[in-house]
C-alpha positions in Angstrom: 66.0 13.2 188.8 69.4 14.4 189.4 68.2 16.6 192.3 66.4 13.5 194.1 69.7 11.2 192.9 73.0 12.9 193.3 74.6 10.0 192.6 73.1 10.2 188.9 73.8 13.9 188.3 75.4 14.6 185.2 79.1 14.6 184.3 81.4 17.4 185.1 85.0 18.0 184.2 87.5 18.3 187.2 91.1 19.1 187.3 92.2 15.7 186.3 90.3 15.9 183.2 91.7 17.2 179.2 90.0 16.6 176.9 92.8 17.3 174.0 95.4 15.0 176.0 92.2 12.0 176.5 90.9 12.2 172.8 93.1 9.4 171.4 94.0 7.9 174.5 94.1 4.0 175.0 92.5 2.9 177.8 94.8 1.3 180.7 94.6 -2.5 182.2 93.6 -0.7 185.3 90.9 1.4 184.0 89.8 -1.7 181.8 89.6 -3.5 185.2 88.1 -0.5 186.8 85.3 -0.4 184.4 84.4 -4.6 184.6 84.0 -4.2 188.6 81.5 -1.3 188.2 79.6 -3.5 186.0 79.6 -6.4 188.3 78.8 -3.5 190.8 75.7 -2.3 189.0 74.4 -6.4 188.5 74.5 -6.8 191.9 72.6 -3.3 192.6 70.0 -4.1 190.5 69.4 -7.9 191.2 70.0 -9.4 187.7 72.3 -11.6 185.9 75.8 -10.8 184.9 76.0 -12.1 181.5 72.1 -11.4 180.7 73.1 -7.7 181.6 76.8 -7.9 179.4 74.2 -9.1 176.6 72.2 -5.9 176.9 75.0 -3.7 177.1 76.6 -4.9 174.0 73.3 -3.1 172.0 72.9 1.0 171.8 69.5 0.4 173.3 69.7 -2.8 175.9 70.2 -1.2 179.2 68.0 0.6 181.3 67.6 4.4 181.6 70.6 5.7 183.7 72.2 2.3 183.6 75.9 4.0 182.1 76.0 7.3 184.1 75.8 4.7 187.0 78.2 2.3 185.9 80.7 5.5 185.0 80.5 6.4 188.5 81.1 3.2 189.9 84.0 2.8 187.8 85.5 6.1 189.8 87.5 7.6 186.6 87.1 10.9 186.9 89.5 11.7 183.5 87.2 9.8 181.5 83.7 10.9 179.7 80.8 9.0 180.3 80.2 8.0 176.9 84.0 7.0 176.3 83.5 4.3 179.2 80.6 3.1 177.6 82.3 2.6 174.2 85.5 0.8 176.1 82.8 -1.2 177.6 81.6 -2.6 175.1 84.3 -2.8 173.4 85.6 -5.1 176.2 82.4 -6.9 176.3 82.6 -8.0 172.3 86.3 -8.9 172.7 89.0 -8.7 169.7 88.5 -10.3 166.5 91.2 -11.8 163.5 89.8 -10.5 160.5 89.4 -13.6 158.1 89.9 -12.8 154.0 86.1 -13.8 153.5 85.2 -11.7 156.6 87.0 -8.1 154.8 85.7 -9.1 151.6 81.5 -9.3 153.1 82.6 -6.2 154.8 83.6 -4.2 151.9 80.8 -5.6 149.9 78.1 -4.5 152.1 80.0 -1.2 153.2 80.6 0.0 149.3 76.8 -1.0 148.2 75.3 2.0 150.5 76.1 5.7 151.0 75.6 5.3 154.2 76.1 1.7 155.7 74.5 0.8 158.5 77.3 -0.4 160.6 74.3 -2.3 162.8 73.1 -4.6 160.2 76.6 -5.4 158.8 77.8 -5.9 162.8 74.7 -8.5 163.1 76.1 -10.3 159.9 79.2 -10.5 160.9 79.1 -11.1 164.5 81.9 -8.0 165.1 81.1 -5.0 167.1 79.7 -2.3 164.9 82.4 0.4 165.9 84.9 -2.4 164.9 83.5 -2.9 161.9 83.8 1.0 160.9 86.6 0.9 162.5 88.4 -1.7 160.4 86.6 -0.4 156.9 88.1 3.1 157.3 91.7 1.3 158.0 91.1 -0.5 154.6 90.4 2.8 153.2 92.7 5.1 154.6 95.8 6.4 152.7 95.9 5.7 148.9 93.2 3.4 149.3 92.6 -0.5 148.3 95.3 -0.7 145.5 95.6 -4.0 142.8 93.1 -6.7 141.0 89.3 -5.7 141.3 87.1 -8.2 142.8 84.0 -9.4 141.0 81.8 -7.8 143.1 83.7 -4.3 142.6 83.3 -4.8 139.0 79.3 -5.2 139.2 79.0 -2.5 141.8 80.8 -0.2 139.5 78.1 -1.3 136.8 75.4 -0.7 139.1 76.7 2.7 140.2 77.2 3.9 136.7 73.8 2.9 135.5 72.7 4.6 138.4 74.1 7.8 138.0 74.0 8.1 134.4 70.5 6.2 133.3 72.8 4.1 130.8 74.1 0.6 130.7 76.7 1.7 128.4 77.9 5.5 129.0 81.0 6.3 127.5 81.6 10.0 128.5 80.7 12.4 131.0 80.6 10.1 133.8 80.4 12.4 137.5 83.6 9.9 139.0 83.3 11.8 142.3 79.5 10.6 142.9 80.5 6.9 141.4 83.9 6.6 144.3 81.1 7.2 146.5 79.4 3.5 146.2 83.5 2.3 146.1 85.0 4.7 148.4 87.4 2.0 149.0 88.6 3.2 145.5 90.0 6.1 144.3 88.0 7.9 141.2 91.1 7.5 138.8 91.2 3.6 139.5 87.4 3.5 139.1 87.5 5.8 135.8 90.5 3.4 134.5 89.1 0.2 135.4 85.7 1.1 133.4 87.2 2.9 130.3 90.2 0.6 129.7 88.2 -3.0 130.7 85.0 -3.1 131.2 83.9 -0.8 128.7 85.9 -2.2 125.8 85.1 -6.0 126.7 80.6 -4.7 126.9 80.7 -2.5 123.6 79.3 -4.4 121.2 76.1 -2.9 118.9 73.8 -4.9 117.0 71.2 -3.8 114.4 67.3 -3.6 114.5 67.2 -6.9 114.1 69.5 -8.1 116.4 72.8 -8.7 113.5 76.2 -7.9 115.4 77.5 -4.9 114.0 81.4 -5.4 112.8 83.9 -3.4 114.7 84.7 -2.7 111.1 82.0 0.1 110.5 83.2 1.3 113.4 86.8 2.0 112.3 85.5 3.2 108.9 83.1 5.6 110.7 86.6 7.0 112.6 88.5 7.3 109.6 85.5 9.5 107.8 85.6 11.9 110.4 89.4 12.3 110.4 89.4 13.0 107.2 86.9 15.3 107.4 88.3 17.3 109.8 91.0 19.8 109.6 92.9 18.4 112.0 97.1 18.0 111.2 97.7 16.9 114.9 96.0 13.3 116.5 96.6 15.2 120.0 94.8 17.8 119.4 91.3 15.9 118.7 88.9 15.7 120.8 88.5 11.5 120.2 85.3 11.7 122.0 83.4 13.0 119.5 85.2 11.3 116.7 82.5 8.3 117.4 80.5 8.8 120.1 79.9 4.9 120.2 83.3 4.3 121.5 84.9 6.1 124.7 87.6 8.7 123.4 90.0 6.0 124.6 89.1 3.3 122.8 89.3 6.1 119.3 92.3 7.0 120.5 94.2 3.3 120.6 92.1 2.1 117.7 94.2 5.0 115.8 97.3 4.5 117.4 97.1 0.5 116.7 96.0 1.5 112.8 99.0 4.3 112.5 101.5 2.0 113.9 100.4 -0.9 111.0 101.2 1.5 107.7 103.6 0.4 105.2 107.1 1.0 105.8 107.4 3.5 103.1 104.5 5.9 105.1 106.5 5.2 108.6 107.3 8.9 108.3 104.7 10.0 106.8 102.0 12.6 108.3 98.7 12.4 110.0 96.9 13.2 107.1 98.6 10.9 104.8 98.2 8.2 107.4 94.2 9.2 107.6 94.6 8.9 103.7 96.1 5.6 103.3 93.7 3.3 105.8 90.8 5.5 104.2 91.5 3.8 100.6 92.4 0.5 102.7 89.0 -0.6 103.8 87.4 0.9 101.0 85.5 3.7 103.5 83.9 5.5 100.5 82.4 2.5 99.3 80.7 1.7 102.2 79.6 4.6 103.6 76.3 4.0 102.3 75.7 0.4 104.4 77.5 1.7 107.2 75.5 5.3 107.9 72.6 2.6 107.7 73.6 0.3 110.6 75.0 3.0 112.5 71.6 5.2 112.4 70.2 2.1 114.2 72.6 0.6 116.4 71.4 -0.4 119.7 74.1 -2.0 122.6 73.8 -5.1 123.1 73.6 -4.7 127.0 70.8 -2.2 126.1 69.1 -4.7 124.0 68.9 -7.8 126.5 68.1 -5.2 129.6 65.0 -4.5 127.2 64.4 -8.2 126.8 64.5 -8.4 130.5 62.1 -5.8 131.1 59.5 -7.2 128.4 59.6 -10.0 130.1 58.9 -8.7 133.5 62.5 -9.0 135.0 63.6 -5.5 136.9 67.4 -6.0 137.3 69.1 -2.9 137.1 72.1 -4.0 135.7 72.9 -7.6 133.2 75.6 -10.0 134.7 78.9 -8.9 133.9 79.3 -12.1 131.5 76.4 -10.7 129.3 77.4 -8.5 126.6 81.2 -9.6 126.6 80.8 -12.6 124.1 79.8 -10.8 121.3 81.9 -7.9 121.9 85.2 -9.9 121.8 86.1 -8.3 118.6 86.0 -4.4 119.9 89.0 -5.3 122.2 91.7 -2.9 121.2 
């Protein structure tokens, strides 16, 4: 077609054109104005409406075949690509738009739900251009990322991601952070790993028994203190807390022995590890109820875990419990 229509031949750099000095170029008033007339041009070529044709070119697929290679020739800017004019063009034709809170916060909850987002469905929501709206996600990204308070939604996607990548309501180690940031890429992996170990994960750990009896954070703490002073160790910072209890993150063992260590009488305020380990071990009796305890422990069952059960007996799919179930009866695990 190019040989029959010269005027459609295919775009070829001339001396006004670099592409390294162009790349990030803003587009001028008079090439913006440039580019409208060729439009109007093109309307007036091919008999139809002005603003039923600015409708079609604001979609990837609206125009007809040849309809920009045209309308980049009548706009006579020879340093510009094709396919640039076409974006200014519809970025003219969309207009600017004043981001509103509710607006970013749809935005980032439909851009962190997907790997990929499809910037076309969330532009159809919004009513923004779909470059804008990838556009104005990266900006919120960019840098050190989305820093402060996390948003309700943040805190279930975070669920839904973990449960996801781990098949567990209620992991508490060996959680692959770098494929989690990728359903919050708005936040960075420490941030997600902090907000999961040192909040949510303390405020949903709660265990009950087989037949649905809370379990007492207390034979949890016992449990702790047995394997302390089983082991050998002379050093809390040399433990690996994560295997101390493996119902409990290693941070949650870690400040449950910190809060205990720092609550000895004043006479053992210098005393050592082991004599600490010692003293708290004839405190709550641990011998004594090492019996009861190795019981409940043996079947302990999260209470998340238990009601996503419930929910699937009863023909309920949800991946993931509302964040408010599972924090009532775990009130007495916060550290």
């Amino acid at each position: 077609r190019s040989r029959d229509n010269p005027e459609r031949k295919k775009w070829t750099p001339d001396e006004t054109y670099d592409g390294k000095k162009l790349k990030n170029v803003s587009f001028s008033e008079e090439e913006d104005a440039a580019i409208m007339r060729a439009l109007r041009l093109y309307a007036e070529e091919s008999g139809e409406d002005l603003e039923v044709m600015k409708d079609s070119m604001k979609t990837e697929q609206g125009s007809k075949r040849g309809a920009f290679s045209r309308i980049a020739k009548l706009a006579e800017i020879p340093r510009r690509r094709t396919w640039a004019i076409v974006q200014r063009l519809r970025r003219i034709l969309w207009g600017s738009h004043k981001w509103t809170e509710s607006e970013l916060q749809l935005l980032l909850d439909e851009a962190c739900t997907k790997l990929h987002p499809s910037w076309k469905d969330i532009s159809s929501m919004l009513g923004v251009h779909p470059t804008t709206c990838r556009d104005k996600f990266r900006d919120l990204c960019k840098g050190t990322r989305k820093v402060g308070a996390f948003s309700a939604a943040e805190d279930l996607i975070l669920r839904m991601a973990i449960c996801d990548t781990t098949n567990s309501l209620l992991p508490v180690s060996d959680i692959p952070w770098t494929e989690i940031q990728k359903w919050l890429p708005n936040r960075g992996w420490r941030a997600l790993m902090q907000r999961w170990y040192i909040h949510l994960l303390p405020q949903l750990t709660a265990y009950e028994d087989k037949y649905g009896v809370p379990i007492e954070p207390e034979v949890f703490v016992r449990h702790i203190l047995r394997r302390l002073k089983k082991s050998s160790a002379t050093n809390p910072k040399a433990l690996a807390w994560a295997h101390v209890n493996t119902w409990w993150s290693a941070d949650m063992n870690r400040r449950k022995w910190r809060a205990l260590s720092s609550r000895v009488p004043v006479e053992l305020m210098d005393a050592s590890f082991r004599e600490r380990v010692g003293y708290w071990y004839q405190a709550l009796r641990c011998r004594e109820h090492k019996k009861r305890d190795k019981k409940m422990l043996k079947c302990a069952l999260a209470t998340v875990e238990r009601k996503a059960q419930e929910q699937d007996h009863e023909g309920h799919h949800e991946a993931v419990a509302p964040l408010n179930q599972g924090i009532q009866k775990g009130e007495g695990v916060l550290l």
